[in-house]
SEPA-537619 format. One record per residue: residue in one letter; x negated, y negated, z negated of N, C-alpha, C in turn; residue number from 1. Coordinates in Angstrom, 3 decimals, decimal comma, always signed. Atoms other than C-alpha are relative to their C-alpha. Layout:
<pts>
 residu      nc1      nc2      nc3     cac1     cac2     cac3      cc1      cc2      cc3 num
      a        X        Y        Z        X        Y        Z        X        Y        Z NUM
...
</pts>
This chain:
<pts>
 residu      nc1      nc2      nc3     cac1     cac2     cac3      cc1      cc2      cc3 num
      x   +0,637   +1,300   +0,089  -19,794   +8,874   +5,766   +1,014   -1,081   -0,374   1
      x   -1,385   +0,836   +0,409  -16,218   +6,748   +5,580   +0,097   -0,100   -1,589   2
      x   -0,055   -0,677   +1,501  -15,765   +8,574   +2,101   -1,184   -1,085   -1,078   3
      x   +0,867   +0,829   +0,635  -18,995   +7,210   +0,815   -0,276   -1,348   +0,454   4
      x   -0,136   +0,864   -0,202  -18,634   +4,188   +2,329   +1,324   -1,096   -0,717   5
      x   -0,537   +0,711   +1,086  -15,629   +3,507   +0,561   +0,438   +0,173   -1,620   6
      x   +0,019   +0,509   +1,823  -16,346   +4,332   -2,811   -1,053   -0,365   -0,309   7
      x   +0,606   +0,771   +0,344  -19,329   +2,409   -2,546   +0,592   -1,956   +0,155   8
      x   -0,553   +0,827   -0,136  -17,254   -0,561   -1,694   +0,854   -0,409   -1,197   9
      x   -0,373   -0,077   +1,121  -15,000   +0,244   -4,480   -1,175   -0,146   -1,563  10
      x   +1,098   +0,078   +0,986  -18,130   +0,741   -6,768   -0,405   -1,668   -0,155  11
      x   -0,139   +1,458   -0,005  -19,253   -2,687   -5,677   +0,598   -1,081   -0,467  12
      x   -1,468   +1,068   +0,109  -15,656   -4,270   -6,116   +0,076   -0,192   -1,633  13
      x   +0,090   -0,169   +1,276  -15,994   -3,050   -9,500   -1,004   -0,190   -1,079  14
      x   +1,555   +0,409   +0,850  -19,460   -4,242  -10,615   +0,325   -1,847   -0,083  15
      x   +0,106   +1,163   +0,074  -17,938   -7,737   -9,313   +0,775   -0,594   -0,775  16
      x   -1,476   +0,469   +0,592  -14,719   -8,016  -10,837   +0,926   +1,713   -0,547  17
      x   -1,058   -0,957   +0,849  -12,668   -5,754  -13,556   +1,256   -0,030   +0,454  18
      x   -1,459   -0,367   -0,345   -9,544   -6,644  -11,457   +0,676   +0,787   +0,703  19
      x   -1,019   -1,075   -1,413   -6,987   -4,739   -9,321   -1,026   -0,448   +1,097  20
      x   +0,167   +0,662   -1,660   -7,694   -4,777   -5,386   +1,274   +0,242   +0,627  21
      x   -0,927   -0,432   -0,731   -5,476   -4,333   -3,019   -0,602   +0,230   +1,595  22
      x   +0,538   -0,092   -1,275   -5,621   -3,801   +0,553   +0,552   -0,957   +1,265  23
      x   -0,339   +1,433   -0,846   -5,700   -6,686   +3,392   -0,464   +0,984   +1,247  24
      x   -0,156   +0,215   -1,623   -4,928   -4,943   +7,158   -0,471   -0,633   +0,907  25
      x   +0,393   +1,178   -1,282   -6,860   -6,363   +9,782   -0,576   +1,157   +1,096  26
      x   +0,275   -0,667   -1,099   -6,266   -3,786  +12,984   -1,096   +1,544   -0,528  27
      x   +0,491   -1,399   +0,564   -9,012   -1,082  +12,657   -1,197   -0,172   -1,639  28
      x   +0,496   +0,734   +1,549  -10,268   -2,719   +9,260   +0,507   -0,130   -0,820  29
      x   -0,565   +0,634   +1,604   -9,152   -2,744   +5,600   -0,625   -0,705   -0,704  30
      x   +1,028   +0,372   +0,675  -10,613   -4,845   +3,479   +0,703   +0,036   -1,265  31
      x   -0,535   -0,322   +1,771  -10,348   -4,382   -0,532   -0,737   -1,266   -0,194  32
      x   +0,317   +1,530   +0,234   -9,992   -7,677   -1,605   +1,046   -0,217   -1,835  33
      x   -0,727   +0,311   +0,981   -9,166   -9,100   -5,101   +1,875   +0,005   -0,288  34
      x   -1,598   +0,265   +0,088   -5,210   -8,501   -6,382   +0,309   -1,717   -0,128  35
      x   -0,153   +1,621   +0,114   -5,506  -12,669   -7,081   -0,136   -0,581   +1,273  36
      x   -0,056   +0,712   -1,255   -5,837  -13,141   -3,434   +1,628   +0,480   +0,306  37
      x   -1,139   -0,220   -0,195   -2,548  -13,593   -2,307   +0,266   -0,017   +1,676  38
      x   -0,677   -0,200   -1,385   -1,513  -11,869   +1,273   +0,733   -1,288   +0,536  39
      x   -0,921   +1,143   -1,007   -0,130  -14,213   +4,192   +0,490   +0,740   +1,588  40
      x   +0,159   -0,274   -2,039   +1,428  -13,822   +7,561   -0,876   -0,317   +0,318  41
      x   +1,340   +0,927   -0,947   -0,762  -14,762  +10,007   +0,387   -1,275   +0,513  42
      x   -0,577   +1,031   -0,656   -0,170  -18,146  +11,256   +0,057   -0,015   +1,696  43
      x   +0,210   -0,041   -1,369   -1,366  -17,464  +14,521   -0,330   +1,780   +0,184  44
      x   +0,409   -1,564   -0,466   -1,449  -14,232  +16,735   -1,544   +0,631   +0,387  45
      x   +1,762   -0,224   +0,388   -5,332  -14,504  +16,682   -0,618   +0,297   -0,761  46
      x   +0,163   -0,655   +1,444   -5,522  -13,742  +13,287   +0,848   +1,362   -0,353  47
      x   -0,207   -1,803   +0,901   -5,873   -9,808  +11,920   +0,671   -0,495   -1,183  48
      x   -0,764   -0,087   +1,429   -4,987  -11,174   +8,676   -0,608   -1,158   -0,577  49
      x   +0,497   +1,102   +0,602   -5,206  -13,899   +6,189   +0,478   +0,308   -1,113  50
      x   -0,366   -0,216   +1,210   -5,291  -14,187   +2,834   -0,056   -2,062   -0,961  51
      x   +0,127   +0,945   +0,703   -4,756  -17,295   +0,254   -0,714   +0,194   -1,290  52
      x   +0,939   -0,463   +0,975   -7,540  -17,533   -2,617   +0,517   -1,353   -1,047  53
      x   -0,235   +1,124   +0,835   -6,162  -19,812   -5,589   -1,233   -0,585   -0,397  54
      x   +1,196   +1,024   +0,409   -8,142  -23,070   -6,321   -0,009   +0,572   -1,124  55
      x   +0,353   +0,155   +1,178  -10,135  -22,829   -9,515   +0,263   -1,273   -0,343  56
      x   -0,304   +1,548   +0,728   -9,369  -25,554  -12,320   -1,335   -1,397   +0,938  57
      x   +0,302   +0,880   -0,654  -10,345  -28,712  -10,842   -0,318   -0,362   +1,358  58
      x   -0,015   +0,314   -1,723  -10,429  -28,173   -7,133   +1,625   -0,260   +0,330  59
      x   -1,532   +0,045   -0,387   -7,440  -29,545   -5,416   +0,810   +1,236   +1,003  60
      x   -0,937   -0,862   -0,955   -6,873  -26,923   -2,947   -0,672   +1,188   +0,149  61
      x   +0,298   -0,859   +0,410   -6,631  -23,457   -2,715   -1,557   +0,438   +1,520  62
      x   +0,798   +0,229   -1,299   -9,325  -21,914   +0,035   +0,859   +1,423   +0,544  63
      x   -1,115   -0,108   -0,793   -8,232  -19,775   +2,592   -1,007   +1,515   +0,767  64
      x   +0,901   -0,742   -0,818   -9,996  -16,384   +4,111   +1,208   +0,169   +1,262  65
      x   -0,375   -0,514   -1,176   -8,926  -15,328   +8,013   -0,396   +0,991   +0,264  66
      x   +1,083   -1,347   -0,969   -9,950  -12,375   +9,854   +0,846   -0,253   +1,515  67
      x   -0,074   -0,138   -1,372  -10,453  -12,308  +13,599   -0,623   +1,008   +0,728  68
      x   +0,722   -0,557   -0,575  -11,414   -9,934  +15,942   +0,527   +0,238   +1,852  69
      x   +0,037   +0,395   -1,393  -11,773   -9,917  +19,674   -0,709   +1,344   +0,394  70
      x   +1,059   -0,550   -0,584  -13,314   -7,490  +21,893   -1,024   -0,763   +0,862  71
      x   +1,047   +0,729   -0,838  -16,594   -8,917  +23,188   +0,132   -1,058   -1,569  72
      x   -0,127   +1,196   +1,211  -16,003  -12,356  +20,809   -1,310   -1,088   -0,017  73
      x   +0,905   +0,945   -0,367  -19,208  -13,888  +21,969   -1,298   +0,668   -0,785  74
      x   +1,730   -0,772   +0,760  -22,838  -13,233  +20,629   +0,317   -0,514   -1,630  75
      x   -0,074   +0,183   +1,478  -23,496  -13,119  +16,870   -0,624   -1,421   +0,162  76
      x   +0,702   +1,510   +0,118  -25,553  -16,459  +17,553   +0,837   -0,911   +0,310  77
      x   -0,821   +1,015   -0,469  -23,372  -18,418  +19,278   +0,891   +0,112   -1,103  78
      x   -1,226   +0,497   +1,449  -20,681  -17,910  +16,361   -0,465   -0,616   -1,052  79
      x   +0,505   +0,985   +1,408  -22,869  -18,670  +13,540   -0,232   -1,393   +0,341  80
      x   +0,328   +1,301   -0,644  -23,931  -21,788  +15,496   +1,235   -0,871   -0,183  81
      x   -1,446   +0,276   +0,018  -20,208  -22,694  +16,003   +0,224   -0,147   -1,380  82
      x   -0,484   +0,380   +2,021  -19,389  -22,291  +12,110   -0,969   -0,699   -0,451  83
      x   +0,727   +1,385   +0,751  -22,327  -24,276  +10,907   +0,179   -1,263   +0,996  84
      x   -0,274   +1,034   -1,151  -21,383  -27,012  +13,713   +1,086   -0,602   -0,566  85
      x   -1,020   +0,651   +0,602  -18,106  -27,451  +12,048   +0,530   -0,617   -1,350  86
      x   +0,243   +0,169   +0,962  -19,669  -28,847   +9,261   -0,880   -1,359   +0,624  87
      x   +0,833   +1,862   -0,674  -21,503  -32,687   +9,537   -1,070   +0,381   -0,072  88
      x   +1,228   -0,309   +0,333  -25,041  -32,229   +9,865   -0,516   -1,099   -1,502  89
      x   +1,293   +0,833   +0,859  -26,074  -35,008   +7,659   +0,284   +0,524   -1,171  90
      x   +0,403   -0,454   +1,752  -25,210  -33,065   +3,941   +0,025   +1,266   +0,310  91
      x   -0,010   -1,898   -0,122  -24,910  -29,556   +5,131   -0,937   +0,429   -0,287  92
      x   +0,756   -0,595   +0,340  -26,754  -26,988   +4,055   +0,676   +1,522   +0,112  93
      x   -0,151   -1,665   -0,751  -26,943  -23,482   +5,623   -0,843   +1,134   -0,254  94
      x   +0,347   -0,859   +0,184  -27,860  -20,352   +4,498   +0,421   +1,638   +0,518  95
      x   -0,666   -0,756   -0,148  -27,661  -16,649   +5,872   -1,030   +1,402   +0,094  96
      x   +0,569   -1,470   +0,528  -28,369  -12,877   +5,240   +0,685   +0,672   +0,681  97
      x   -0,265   -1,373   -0,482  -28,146   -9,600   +7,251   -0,270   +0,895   -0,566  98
      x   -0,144   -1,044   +0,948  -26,999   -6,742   +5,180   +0,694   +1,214   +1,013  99
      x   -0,292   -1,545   -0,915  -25,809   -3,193   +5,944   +0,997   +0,263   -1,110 100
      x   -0,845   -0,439   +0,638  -22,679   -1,355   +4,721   +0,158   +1,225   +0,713 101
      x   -0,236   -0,797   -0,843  -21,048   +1,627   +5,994   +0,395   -0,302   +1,215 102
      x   -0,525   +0,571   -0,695  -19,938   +0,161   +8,666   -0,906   -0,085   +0,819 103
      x   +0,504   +0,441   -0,951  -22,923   -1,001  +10,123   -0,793   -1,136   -0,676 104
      x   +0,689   +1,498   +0,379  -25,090   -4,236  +10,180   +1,110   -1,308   -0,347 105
      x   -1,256   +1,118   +0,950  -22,953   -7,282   +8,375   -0,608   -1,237   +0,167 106
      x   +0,273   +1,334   +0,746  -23,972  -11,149   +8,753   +0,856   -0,489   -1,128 107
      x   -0,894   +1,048   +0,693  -22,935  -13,372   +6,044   -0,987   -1,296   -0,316 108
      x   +0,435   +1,126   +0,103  -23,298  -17,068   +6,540   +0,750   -0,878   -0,952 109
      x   -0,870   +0,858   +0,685  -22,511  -19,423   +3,910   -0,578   -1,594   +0,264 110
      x   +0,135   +1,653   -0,714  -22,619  -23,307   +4,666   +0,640   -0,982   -0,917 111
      x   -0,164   +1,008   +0,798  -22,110  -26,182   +2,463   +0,562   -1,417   +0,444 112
      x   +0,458   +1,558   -0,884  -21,161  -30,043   +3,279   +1,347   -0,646   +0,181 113
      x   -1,163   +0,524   -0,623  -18,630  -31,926   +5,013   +0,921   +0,884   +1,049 114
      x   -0,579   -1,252   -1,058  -16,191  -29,345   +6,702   +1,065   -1,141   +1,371 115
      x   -1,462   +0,427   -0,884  -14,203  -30,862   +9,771   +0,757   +0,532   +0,394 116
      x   -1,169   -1,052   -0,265  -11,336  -29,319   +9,388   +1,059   -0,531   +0,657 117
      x   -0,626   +0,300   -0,958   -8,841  -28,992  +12,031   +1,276   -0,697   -0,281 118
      x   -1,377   +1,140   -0,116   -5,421  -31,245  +12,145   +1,045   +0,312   +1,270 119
      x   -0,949   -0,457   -0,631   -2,520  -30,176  +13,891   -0,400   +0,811   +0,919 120
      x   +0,533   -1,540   -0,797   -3,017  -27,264  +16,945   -1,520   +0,170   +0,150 121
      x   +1,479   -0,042   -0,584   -6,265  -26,116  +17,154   -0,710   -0,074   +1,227 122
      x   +0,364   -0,605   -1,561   -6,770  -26,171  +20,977   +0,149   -2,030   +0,126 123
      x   -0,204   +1,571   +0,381   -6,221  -30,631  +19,908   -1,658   -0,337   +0,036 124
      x   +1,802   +0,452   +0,136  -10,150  -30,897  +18,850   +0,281   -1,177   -1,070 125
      x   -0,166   +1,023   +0,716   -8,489  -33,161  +16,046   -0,943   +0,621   -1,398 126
      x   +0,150   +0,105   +1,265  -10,170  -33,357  +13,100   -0,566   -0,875   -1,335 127
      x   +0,627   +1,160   +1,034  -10,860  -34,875   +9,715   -0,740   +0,710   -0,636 128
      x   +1,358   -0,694   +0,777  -13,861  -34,708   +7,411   +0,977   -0,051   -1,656 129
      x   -0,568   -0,553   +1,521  -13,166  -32,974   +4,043   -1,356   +0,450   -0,066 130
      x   +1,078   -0,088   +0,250  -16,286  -33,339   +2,226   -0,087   +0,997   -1,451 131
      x   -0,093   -0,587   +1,158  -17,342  -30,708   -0,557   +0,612   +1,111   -0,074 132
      x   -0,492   -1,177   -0,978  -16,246  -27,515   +1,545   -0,981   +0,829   -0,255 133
      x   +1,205   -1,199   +0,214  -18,199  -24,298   +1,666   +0,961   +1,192   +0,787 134
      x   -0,088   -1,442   -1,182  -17,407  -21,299   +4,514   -1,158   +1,084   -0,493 135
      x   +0,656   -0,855   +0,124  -18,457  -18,322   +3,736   +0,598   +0,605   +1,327 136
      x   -0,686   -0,331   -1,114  -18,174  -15,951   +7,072   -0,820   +1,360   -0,148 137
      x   +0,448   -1,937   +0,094  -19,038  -12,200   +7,564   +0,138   +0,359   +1,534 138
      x   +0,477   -0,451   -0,737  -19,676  -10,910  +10,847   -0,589   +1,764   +0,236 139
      x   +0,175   -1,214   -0,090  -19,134   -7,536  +11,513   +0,599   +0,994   +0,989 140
      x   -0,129   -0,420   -1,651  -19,560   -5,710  +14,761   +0,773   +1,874   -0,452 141
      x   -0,373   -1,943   +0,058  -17,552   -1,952  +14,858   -0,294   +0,589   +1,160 142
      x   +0,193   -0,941   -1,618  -18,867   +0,566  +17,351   +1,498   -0,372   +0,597 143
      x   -1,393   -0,337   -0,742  -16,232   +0,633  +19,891   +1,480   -0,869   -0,464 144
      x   -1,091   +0,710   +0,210  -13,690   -1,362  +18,401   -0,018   -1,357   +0,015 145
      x   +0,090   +1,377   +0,020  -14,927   -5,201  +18,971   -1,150   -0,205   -2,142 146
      x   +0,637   +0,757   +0,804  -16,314   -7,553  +16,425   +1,281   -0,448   -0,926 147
      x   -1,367   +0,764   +1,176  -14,514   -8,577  +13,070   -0,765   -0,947   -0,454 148
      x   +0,968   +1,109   +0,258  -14,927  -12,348  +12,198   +1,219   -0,316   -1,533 149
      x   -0,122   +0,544   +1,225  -14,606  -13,348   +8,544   -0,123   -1,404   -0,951 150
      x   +0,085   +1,271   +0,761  -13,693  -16,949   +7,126   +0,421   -0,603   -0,606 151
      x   -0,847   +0,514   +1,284  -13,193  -18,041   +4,090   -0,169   -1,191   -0,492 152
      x   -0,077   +1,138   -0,919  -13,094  -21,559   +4,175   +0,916   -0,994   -1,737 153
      x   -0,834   +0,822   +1,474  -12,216  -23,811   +0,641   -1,079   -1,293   -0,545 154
      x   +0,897   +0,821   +1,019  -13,373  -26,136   -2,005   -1,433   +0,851   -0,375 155
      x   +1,161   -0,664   +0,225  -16,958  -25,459   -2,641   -0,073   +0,957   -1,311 156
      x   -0,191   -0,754   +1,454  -16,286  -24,065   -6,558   +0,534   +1,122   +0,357 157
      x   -0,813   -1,258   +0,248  -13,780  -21,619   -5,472   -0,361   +0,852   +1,437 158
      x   +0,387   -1,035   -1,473  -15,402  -20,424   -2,026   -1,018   +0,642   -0,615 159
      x   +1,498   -0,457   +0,406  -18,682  -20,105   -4,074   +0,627   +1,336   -1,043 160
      x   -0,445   -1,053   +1,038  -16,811  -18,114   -6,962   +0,512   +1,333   +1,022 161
      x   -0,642   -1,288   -0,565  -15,593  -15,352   -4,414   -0,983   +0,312   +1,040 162
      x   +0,705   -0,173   -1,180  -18,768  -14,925   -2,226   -0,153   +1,507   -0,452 163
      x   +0,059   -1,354   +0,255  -19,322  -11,437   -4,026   +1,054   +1,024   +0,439 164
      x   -0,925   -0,859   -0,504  -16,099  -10,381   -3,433   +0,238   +0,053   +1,654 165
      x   -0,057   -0,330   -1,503  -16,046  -11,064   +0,055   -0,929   +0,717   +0,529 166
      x   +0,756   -0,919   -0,621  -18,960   -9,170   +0,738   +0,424   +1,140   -0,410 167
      x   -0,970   -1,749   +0,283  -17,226   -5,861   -1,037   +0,813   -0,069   +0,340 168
      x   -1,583   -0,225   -0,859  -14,281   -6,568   +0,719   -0,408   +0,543   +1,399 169
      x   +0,203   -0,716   -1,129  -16,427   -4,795   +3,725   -0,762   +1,189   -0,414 170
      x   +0,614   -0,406   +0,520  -18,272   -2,781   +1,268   -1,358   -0,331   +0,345 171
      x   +1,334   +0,273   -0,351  -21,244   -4,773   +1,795   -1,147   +0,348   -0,869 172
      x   +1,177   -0,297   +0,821  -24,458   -4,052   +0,127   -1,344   -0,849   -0,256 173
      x   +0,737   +1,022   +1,006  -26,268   -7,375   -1,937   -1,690   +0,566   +0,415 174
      x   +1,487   -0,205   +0,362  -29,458   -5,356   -2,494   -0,773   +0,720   +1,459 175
      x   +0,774   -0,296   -1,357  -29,985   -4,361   +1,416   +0,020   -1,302   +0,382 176
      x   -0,195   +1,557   -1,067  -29,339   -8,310   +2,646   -1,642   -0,360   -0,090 177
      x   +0,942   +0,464   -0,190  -32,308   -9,606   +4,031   -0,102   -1,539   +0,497 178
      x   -0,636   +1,123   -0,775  -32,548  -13,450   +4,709   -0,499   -0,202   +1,017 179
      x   +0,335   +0,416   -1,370  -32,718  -14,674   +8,179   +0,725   -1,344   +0,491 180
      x   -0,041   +1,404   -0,284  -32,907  -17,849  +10,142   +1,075   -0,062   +1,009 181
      x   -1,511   +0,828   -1,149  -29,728  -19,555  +12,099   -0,847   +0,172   +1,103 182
</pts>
């Protein structure tokens, strides 16, 4: 099942994009993620892994995927709640789909708007509004091994241009997602 799980991932990767992949480490998770994403330490020991996604022409900054995972990590509701929260209500706009991979069941929420993004330690509650943001997030529970949390987190152009690939970066599967309500 692994096997066909990841050369449908690969299959996927390859329907989205003609480029390399490589492989991004996160504990009992690989994810095959574009060679144009460029690996990072982790900044923090809470983070499986991070990756840097170069801005497209005319966004100023690049966006930014994380991976987290926790055992336990809270309910799938309460997180999505939390990530569309850290967005202003008054332009946001929230959308989200439960899909299946090998793996298992997969959310992916994507969210639009004013992001309030954090400002010096995160454990501060500082933040400023950066309007014209877009989170994409993935949500994906492993038997027995905790929950892996997925967020990729940029200018709206270049978060939107990589939403395909982040879903084959778990080998997700487009044509099983079903949409469902926050």
């Amino acid at each position: 099942m692994r096997m066909l799980g990841a050369v449908l991932a690969v299959c996927v990767l390859s329907a989205v994009n003609a480029e390399e992949l490589q492989d991004l480490p996160a504990k009992d998770l690989t994810l095959k993620i574009p060679a144009a994403w460029k690996k990072e330490e982790s900044k923090s020991p809470m983070r499986a892994a991070q990756a840097r996604i170069p801005a497209l022409e005319g966004d100023k900054e690049d966006a930014e995927l994380v991976v987290f995972t926790f055992p336990g990590g809270g309910s799938i509701e309460a997180n999505l709640q939390r990530w569309v929260g850290q967005f202003k209500p008054e332009d946001r706009t929230a959308s989200l789909v439960k899909g299946k991979c090998a793996h298992g069941a997969y959310w992916l929420l994507d969210v639009v708007g004013t992001y309030k993004k954090t400002v010096g330690a995160p454990m501060s509650g500082k933040t400023e509004d950066a309007p014209g943001m877009r989170m994409l997030a993935i949500i994906l529970p492993l038997e027995g091994k905790g929950q892996y949390f997925l967020k990729l987190t940029g200018p709206d152009k270049t978060a939107a241009a990589q939403k395909d690939a982040l879903r084959a970066s778990v080998g997700g599967d487009k044509a099983s997602e079903e949409e469902t309500k926050l």
